[in-house]
N, C-alpha and C positions, 0 to 999 in steps of 0.2 A: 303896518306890520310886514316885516320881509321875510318873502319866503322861502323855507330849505327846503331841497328833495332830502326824501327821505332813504337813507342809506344801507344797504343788508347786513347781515349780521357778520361779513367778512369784513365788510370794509369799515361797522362800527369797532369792531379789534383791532383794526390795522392791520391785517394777518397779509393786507396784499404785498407789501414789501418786505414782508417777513416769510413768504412761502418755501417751503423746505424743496422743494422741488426747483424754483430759484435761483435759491441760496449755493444748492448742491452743480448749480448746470455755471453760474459766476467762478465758483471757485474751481472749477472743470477747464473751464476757458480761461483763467489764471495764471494756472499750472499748466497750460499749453497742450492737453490731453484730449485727443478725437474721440468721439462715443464710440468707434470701434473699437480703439484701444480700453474704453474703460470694461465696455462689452465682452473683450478678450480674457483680461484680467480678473473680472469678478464671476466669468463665467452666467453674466444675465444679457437676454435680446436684444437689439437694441432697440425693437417699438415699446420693452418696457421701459426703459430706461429715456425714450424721448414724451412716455408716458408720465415717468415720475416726474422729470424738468418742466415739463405742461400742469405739473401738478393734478393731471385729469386720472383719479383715482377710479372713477367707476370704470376705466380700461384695464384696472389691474385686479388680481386675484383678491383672495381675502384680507384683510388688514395686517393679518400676525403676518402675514406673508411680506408685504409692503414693508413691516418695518424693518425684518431683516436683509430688505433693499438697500435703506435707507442707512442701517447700521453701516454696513462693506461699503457705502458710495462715501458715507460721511468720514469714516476713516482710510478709507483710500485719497482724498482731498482734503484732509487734515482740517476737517469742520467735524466740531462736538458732539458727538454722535446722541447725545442722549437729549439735547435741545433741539436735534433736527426733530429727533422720533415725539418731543412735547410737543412741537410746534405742529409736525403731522396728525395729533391726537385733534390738537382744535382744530384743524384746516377739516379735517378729515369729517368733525362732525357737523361745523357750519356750513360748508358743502353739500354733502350728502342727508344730513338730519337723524344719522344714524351712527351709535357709538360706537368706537372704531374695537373695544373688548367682545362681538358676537363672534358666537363660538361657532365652530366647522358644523355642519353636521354633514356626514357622508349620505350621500341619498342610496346606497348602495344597503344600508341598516337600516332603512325606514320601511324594504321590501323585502326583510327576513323573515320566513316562514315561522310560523310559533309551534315551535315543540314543547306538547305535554311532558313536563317534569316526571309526570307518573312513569312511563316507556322508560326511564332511563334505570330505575331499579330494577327492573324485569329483565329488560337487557342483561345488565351485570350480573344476576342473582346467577340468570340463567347461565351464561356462560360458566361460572364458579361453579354451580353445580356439573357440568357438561365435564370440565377438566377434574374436579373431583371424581367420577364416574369413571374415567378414564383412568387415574390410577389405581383405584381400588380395582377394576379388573387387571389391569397391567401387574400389581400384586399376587391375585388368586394364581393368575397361568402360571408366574413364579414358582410358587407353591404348594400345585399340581404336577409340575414338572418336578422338582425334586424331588416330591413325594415317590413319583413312579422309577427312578431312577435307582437302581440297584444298589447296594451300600458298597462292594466290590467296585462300582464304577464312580463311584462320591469318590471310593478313595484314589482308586486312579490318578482323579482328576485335581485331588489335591496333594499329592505327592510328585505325581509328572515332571514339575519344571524341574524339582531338585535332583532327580535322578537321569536327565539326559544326558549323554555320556559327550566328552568335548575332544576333539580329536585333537593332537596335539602334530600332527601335520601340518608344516608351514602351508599356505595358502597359496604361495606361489609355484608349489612343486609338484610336477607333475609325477602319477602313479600308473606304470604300465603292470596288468595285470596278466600274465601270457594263458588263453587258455590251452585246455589238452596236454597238460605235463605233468609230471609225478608230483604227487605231494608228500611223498617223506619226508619223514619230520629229521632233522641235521642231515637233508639229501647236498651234497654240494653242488654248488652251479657252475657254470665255466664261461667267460665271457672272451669273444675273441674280437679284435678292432684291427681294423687297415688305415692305413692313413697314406692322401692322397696330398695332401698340405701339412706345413709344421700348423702342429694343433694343441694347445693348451688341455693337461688329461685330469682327472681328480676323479678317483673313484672311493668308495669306502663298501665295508661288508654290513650286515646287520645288528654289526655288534661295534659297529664305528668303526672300525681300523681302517686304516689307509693300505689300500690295495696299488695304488698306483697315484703318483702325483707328483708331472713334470710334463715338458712342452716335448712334441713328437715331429719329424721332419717326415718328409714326403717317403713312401718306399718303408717306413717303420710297420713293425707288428708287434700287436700288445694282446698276451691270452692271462688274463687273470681267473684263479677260483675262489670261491666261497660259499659263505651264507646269505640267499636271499631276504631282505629287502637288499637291495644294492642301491647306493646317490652316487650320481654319476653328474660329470659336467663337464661339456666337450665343446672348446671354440676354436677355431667354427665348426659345427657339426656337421655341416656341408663338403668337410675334408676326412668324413670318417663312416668307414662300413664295417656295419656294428651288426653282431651276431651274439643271439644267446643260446646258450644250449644245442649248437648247431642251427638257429631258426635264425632265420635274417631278422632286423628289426628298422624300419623305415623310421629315421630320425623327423622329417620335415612335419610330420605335425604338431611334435612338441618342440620344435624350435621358434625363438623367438628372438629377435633383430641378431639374428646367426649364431646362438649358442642353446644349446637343450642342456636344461639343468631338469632331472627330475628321478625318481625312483622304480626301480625294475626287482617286481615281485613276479613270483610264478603265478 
């Protein structure tokens, strides 16, 4: 009687010349491709990757992992990806003796605290009550306040926006207010100018009219009368000595990039 040795369970499959790890490392050096470069490309190590060609899987992660190795190497080298990943299912169990579908478990969830379910309505209840609590007083002081508030000042305060008055003075015009002078009512004003430069003059009275309006040379004088508010606009104001009522009046604070445009009331 002649005798066999007896063969493992790899080599009674023939799985040796069929190893996906191999298969994938032949068709690698084929196509003329350095593990660096495959390494580079697929973005895996390459002790994984001289792991997967050794076919020594217990150096690599868990299985679902390996196969999506296995997937990218097999289509990057233009072998069937889905015969590499069967052929790794039986390597993988006759090998190891363990089926390549065990699932993750995180050891990170095997050492979670156990929180009593009960705690978590209490929690919530509480809170809900805590903010309810909060508006019903936020309500009362409401309604304590109103309460005490005069009806005199209720109205006030709902009539207020529509009765504040809107000035209808442009915003960029300035208003000189002279104190210490008469306030008769239709008193007339007198306004007297020098001019040290030709100066650009436009004046009007309080009833609009144009008082004066034309350009002035150096050595000119200009006395206008009227009705105060007077609009006045003098460029450059820096070429004009400006008098009201006999009172001097310093242009440079209402002038702005060398002309005062602005309104002269008593």
């Amino acid at each position: 009687m002649e005798y066999q040795p007896v063969k493992s369970p790899i080599e009674q499959g023939g799985y040796l010349s069929f190893r996906p790890g191999e298969r994938l490392k032949k068709a690698r050096e084929a196509k003329g491709f350095s593990l660096e470069q495959v390494s580079s490309t697929l973005k895996i190590l390459p002790r994984m990757l001289e792991a997967i060609e050794k076919d020594s899987y217990k150096d690599l992660p868990e299985p679902v992992f390996v196969r999506g190795y296995l997937r990218l190497y097999a289509d990057l080298v233009a072998l069937p990806s889905e015969d590499i990943i069967a052929r790794f299912d039986e390597y993988y169990t006759a090998d190891t003796g363990r089926p390549p579908q065990v699932r993750l478990q995180s050891p990170q969830q095997q050492h979670l605290p156990d929180i009593s379910p009960r705690r978590l309505p209490t929690v919530k209840w509480g809170a809900v009550g805590g903010v309810a609590l909060l508006v019903l007083l936020a309500l009362a002081s409401v309604a304590v306040w109103q309460s005490a508030l005069p009806q005199k000042v209720m109205a006030w305060f709902q009539t207020a926006p529509n009765t504040v008055p809107v000035a209808d003075t442009p915003t960029t015009t300035n208003t000189i207010s002279l104190p210490n002078t008469s306030t008769t009512q239709q008193a007339i004003d007198t306004l007297e100018l020098r001019f040290t430069a030709n100066t650009k003059v436009l004046i009007r009275d309080s009833s609009g009219k144009e008082l004066a309006n034309g350009e002035k040379v150096a050595g000119d004088t200009l006395t206008v009368t009227g009705e105060s508010p007077f609009a006045i606009e003098l460029n450059p104001a820096a070429a004009v000595q400006f008098q009201f009522n006999q009172k001097p009046i310093d242009l440079k604070p209402y002038t702005v990039n060398g002309v005062v445009n602005f309104r002269l009331s008593r």
